[in-house]
C-alpha positions in Angstrom: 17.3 -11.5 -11.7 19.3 -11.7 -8.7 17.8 -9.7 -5.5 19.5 -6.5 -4.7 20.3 -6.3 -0.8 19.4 -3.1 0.3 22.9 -1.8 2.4 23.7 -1.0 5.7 23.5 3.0 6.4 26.9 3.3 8.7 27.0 7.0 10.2 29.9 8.4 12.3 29.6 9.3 15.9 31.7 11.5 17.9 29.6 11.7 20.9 26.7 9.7 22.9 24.3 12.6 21.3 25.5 12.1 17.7 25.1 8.6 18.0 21.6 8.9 19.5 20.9 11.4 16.8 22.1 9.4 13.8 19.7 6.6 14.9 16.6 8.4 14.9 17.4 10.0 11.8 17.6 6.4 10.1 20.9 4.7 10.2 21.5 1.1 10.7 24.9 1.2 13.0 27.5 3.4 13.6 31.1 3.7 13.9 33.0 5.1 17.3 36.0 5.5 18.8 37.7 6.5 22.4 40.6 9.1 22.5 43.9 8.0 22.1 43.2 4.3 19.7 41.7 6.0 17.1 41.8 8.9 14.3 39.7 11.2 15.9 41.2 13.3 18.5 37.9 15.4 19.3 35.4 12.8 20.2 34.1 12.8 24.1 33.1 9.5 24.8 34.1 7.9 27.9 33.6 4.2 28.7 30.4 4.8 30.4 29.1 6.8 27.6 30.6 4.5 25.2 28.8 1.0 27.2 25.3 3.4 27.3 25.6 3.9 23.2 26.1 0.5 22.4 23.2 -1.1 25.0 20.7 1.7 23.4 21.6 0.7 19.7 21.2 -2.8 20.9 17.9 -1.8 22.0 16.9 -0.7 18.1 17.7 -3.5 16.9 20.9 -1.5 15.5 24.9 -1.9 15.8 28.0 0.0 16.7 31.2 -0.7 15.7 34.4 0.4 17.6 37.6 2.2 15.5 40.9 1.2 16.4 42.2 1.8 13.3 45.5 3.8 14.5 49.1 2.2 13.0 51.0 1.3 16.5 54.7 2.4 17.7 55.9 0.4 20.7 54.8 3.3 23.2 51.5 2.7 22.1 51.2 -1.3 22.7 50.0 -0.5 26.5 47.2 1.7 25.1 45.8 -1.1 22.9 46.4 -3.6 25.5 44.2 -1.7 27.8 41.4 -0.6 24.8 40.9 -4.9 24.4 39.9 -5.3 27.9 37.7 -2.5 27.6 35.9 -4.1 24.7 34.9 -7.2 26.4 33.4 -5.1 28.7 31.5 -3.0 25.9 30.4 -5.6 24.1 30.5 -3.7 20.1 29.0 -5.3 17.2 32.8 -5.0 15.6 35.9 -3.4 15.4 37.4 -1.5 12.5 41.2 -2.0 12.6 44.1 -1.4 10.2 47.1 -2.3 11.9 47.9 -6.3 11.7 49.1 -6.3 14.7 46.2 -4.8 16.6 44.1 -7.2 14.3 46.3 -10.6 15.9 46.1 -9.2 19.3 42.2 -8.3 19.2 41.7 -11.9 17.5 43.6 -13.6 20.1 41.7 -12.2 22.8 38.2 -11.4 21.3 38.0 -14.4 18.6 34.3 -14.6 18.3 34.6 -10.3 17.7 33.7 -9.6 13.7 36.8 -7.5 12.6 36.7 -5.0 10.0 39.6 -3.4 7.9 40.3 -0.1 8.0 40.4 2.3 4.8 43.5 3.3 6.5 45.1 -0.5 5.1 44.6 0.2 1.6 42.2 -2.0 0.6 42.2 -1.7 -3.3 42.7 -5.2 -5.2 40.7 -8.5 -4.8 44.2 -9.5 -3.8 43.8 -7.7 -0.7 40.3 -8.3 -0.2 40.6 -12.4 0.0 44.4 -11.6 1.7 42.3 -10.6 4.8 39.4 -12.9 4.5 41.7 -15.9 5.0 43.2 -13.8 8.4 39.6 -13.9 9.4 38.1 -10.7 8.4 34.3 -10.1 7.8 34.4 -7.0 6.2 37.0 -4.7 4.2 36.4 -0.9 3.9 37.6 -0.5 0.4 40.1 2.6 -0.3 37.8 5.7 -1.4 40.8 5.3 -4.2 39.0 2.2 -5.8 37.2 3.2 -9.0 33.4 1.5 -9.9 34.5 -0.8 -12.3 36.8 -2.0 -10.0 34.3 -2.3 -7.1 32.0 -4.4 -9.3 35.1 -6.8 -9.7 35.5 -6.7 -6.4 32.5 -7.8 -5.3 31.8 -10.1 -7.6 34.8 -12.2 -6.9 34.6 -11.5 -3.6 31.7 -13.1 -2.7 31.7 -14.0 0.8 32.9 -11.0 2.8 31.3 -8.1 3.3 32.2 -4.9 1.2 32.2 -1.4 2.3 32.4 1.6 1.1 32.7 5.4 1.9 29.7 7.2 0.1 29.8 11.0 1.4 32.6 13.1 3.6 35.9 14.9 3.6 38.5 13.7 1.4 42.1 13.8 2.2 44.5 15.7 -0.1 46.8 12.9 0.6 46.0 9.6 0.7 43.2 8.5 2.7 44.1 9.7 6.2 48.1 9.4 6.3 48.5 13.2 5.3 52.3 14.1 5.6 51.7 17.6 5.4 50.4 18.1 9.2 53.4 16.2 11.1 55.8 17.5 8.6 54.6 21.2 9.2 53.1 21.2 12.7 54.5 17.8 14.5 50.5 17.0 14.3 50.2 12.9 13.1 46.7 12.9 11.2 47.2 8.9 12.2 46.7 9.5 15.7 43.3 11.7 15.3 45.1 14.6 15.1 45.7 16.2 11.5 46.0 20.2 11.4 44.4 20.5 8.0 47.6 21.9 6.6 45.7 21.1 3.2 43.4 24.2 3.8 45.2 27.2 4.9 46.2 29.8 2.7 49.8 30.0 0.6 51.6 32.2 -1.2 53.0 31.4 -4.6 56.2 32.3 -5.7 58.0 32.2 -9.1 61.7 31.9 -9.4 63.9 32.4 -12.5 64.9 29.3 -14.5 69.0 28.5 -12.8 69.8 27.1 -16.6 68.5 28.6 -20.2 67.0 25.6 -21.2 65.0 24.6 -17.6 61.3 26.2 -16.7 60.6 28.1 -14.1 60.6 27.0 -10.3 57.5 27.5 -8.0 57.3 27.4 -4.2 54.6 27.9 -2.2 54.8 29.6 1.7 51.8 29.4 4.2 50.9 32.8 5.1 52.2 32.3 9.0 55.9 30.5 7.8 57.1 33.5 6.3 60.2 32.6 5.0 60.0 28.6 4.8 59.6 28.1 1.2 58.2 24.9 -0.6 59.1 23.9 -4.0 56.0 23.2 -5.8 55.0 22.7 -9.4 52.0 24.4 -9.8 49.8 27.0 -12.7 47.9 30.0 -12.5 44.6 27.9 -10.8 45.2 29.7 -7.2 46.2 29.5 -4.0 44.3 26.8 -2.0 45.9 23.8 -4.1 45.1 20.8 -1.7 42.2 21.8 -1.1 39.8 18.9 -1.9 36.2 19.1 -2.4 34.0 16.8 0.3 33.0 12.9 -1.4 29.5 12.9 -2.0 28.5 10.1 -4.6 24.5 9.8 -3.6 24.2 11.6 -7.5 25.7 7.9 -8.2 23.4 5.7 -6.4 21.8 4.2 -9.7 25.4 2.5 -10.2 26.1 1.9 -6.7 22.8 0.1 -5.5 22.9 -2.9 -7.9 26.7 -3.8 -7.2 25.4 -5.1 -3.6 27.8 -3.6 -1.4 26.9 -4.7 2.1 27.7 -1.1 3.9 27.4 2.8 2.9 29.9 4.8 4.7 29.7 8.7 5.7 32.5 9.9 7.3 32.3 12.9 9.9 33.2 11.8 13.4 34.0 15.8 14.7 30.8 17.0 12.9 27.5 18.2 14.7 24.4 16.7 15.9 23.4 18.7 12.7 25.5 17.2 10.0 24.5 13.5 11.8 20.9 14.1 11.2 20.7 15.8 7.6 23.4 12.6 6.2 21.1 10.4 7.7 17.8 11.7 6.6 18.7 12.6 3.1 20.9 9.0 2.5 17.9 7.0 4.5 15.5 8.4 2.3 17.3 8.1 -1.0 18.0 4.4 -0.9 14.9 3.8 0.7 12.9 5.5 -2.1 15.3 3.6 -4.8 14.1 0.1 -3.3 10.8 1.4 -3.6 10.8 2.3 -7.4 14.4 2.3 -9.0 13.0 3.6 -12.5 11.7 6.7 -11.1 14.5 7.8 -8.7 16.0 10.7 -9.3 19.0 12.7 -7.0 17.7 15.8 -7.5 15.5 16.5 -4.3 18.1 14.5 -1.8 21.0 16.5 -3.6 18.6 19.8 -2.5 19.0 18.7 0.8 22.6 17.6 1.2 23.3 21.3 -0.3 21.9 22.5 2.5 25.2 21.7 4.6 28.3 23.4 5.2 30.5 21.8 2.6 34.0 22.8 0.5 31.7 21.4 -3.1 31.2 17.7 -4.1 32.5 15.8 -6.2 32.7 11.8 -6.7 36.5 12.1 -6.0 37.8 8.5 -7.5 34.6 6.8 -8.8 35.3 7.2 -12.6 38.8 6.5 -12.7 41.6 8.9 -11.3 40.3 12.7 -10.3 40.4 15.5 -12.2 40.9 19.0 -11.5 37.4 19.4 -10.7 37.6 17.3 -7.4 39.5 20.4 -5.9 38.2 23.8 -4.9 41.4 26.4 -5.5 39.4 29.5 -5.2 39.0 29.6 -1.6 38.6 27.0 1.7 35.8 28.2 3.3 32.7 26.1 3.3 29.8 26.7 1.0 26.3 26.7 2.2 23.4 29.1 3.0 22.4 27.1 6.2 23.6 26.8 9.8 22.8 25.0 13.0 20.2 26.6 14.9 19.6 24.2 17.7 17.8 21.0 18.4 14.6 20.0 20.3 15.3 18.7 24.0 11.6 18.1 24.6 8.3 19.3 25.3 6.6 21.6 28.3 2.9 21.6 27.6 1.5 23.6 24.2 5.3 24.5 23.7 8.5 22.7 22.7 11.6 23.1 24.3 14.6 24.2 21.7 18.7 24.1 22.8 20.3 26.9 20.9 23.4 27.4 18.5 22.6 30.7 17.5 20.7 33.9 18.8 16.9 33.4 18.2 14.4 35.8 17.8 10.3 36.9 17.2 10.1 37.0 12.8 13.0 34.3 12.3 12.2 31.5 10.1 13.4 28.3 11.6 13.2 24.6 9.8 12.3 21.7 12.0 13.8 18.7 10.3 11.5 15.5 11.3 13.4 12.5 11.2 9.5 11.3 10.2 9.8 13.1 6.5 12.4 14.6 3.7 10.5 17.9 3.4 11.3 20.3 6.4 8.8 22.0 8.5 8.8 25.7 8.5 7.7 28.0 11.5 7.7 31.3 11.9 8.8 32.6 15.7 5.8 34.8 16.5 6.2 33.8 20.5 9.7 33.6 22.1 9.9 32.4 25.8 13.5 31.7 27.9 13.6 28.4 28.9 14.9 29.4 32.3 12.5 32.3 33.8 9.7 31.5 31.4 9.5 35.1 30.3 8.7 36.1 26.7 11.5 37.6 24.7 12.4 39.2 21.9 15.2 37.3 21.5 17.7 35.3 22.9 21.4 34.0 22.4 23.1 30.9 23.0 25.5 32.7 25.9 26.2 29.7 27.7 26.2 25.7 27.3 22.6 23.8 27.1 20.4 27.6 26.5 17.1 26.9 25.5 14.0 28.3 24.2 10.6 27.6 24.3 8.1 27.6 21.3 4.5 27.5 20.8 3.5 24.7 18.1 0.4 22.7 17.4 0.7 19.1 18.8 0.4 17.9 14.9 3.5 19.7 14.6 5.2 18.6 18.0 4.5 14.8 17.5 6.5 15.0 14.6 9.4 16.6 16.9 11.0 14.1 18.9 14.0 15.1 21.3 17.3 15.6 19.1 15.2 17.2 16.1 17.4 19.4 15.0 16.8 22.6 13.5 18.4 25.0 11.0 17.6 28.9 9.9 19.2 30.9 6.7 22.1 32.2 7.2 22.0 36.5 7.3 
């Protein structure tokens, strides 16, 4: 039996902490961009940041890769010009691109710089797979369109490129990233980082008479704050929030995914939290890990407890049995599910007592969950002793008023060794 390669775990990071938090929580390399070359518009990296990110993964013995992965007009050619100086400065373990152009330019410059393709290209076929392997590609990111049967082919007669694929994260109600709704509606290109989300405000739905005997009715749909601008739409009686897609999660599927060999497991999430970072990571580490161990036994169930405990719109495996059905779309409502939130994270320790930055107001009786990047199951505490970071002074509670307010808590050093700085930490939410 052929051995199964165990895959790289490739998080997302929208900031020097998210990267750092990633790490410790177990993934092999992540993905990053800088403002204005990729499709995140919300990340806060500067070069300095960006240089210290990649020297500490280098450090692990782990990798970033650089996104680039916008598709160019002319008045952006000076941008990218400028971003390929940077990067032999920065020295990334790749770059994800999906623009050929960028691609030629970057090769040109960079040659001995792996070069990955972008989702955003529409990598679905073996076709397009060995199309970019002879321009000199090591790796395609496969569309999150391509179904399993069709990424078993894929690697199989693909064999000497690396394969990725997206495993867990938003999905878009268009296709992959290149929503028209935002720049139609708001002037907002979700190609240049900077997609409104038209897909999950609310709308009105209209019913017109049929203008001929024989023809069915006409819908149209109006977003609550375009009064007046209606849409033609076909649509039934299934709500209101019709693009509303659930998030990708396929870790239910690793059974089929793990044998195929595909060289790199995705999550997508650049604008998440230190939060979202560390529970992805955690919960994905230990599920393939705990596969590799003893593939007979493994069951989703306890990692699909955990990934429950984030702020989602529902799962679903979006495109992995063939074309999605209804199910992959929440109409009731747009709001995130989820019973947890984002209390804070650890920032270190000050004698018997750790030292907690805050998200939300904290106080004496809360239960709080200390997520050790060291195990799956969460450590529970009780806050019988509150103390403000600042002056010292015991409180009965405190709130997170201003940027970087921290606690400090009393816990035994068999607890504290298993809370390094970034733990983060979550409470129930009401």
């Amino acid at each position: 039996m052929k051995e199964i390669k165990k895959p790289e775990l490739l998080l997302p990071a929208g900031s020097l902490n998210r990267l750092k938090t990633a790490f410790l929580y177990g993934a092999d390399a992540v993905y990053a961009g800088m403002p204005g070359v990729c499709l995140r518009n919300k990340i806060s990296f500067t070069p300095e940041e960006m240089k210290e990110g990649i020297e500490y993964a280098h450090l692990l013995g782990k990798k970033v890769y650089l996104t680039v992965n916008l598709f160019t007009h002319n008045k952006d050619i000076e941008k990218i010009e400028n971003f390929i100086t940077l990067l032999k400065d920065l020295n990334p373990d790749g770059v994800i691109v999906a623009d050929p152009g960028i691609f030629a330019r970057i090769q040109e410059e960079i040659p001995t710089l792996p070069l990955h393709i972008s989702t955003q290209a529409n990598v679905c076929s073996t076709l397009t797979v060995n199309f970019w392997k002879k321009q000199g590609a090591s790796l395609c990111v496969l569309g999150r369109e391509v179904p399993l049967s069709e990424i078993k082919e894929i690697r199989e007669q693909c064999p000497d490129i690396k394969i990725e694929t997206f495993i867990h994260g938003a999905l878009c109600v268009s296709y992959s990233g290149r929503c028209l709704l935002s720049n139609f509606m708001t002037g907002r290109s979700a190609n240049k980082g900077n997609c409104a989300h038209s897909c999950r405000w609310r709308y009105k739905i209209y019913e017109s008479a049929p203008i001929h005997p024989k023809s069915e009715n006409t819908y149209y749909i109006e977003e609550e704050t375009r009064t007046g601008e209606l849409m033609q739409i076909d649509e039934d009686e299934n709500g209101t929030y019709i693009m509303n897609s659930r998030d990708l999660c396929w870790l239910p599927r690793l059974n089929d995914l793990l044998p195929i060999g595909i060289d790199s497991f995705k999550i997508e999430g650049r604008n998440k939290s230190e939060y979202y970072a560390a529970i992805t990571a955690r919960t994905y580490r230990h599920a393939i890990d705990d596969w590799f161990n003893d593939p007979e036994n493994w069951s989703p169930d306890k990692y699909m407890e955990e990934l429950m405990t984030l702020q989602s719109r529902g799962y679903t495996v979006g495109f992995l049995d063939g074309n999605a059905g209804p199910e992959a779309h929440n109409y009731d409502v747009s709001a995130s599910d989820g019973t947890w939130r984002y209390a804070g994270l650890v920032k270190g320790e000050k004698e018997d007592r750790i030292i907690m930055e805050i998200k939300h107001k904290i106080q004496k009786g809360m239960e709080l969950e200390f997520l050790s990047p060291y195990k799956l199951d969460p450590i529970r505490i009780t806050v019988t002793e509150l103390y403000d970071h600042r002056t010292g002074t015991e409180t009965e509670e405190i709130s997170s008023g201003h940027l970087g307010q921290s606690v400090e808590i009393p816990l035994k050093k068999e607890i504290r060794d298993l809370l390094p700085a970034l733990t983060v930490v979550r409470t129930k939410i009401g």
